[in-house]
N, C-alpha and C positions, 0 to 999 in steps of 0.2 A: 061384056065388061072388059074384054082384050082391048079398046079402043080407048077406052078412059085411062087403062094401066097404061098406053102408051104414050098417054094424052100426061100422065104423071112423071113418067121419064122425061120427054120430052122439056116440059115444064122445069122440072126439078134440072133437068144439065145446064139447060140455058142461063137459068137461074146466075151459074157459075160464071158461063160466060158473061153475062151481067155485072158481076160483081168484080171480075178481073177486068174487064174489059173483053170488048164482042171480038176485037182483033188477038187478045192477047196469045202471042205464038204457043208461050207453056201449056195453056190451058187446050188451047187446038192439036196440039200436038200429042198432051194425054190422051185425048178423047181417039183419036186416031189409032193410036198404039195400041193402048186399052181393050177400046171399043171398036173400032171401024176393021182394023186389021184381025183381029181374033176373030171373028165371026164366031160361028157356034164350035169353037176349038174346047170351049170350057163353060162350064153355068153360065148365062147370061147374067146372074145376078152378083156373081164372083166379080166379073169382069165391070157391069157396074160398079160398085163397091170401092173396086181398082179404081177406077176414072176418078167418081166423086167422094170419096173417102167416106162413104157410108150410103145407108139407101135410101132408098128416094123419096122425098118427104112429100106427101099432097099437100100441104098447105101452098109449096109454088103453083101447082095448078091455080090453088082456090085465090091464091093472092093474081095471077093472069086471066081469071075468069072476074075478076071485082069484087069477088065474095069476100075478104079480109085486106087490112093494110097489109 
């Protein structure tokens, strides 16, 4: 099930990136700060949270999988 959660993350950041734009710097550069550089310094889910202001919704997966609009 570790694969699908990551397949949910995955899913759910892009998402953002999606929505701001794929280049947009702000959003790259959260993601970096947040997430890339913290490594396991603190909860993974904290620092998610951090990135995307909340947590990670499956429905991105299900809407990148075809299953929902």
């Amino acid at each position: 099930y570790s694969y699908k959660w990551a397949e949910v993350l995955e899913a759910d950041a892009f998402s953002l990136f999606q929505e701001k734009g794929i280049f947009n710097r702000e959003v790259s550069d959260s993601f970096r700060r947040n997430v890339l550089s913290r490594g396991s310094s603190e909860d993974e889910a904290v620092l998610y949270r951090r990135f995307r202001g909340h947590d990670p919704e499956p429905e991105a997966l299900l809407t990148k999988l075809g299953i929902t609009k």
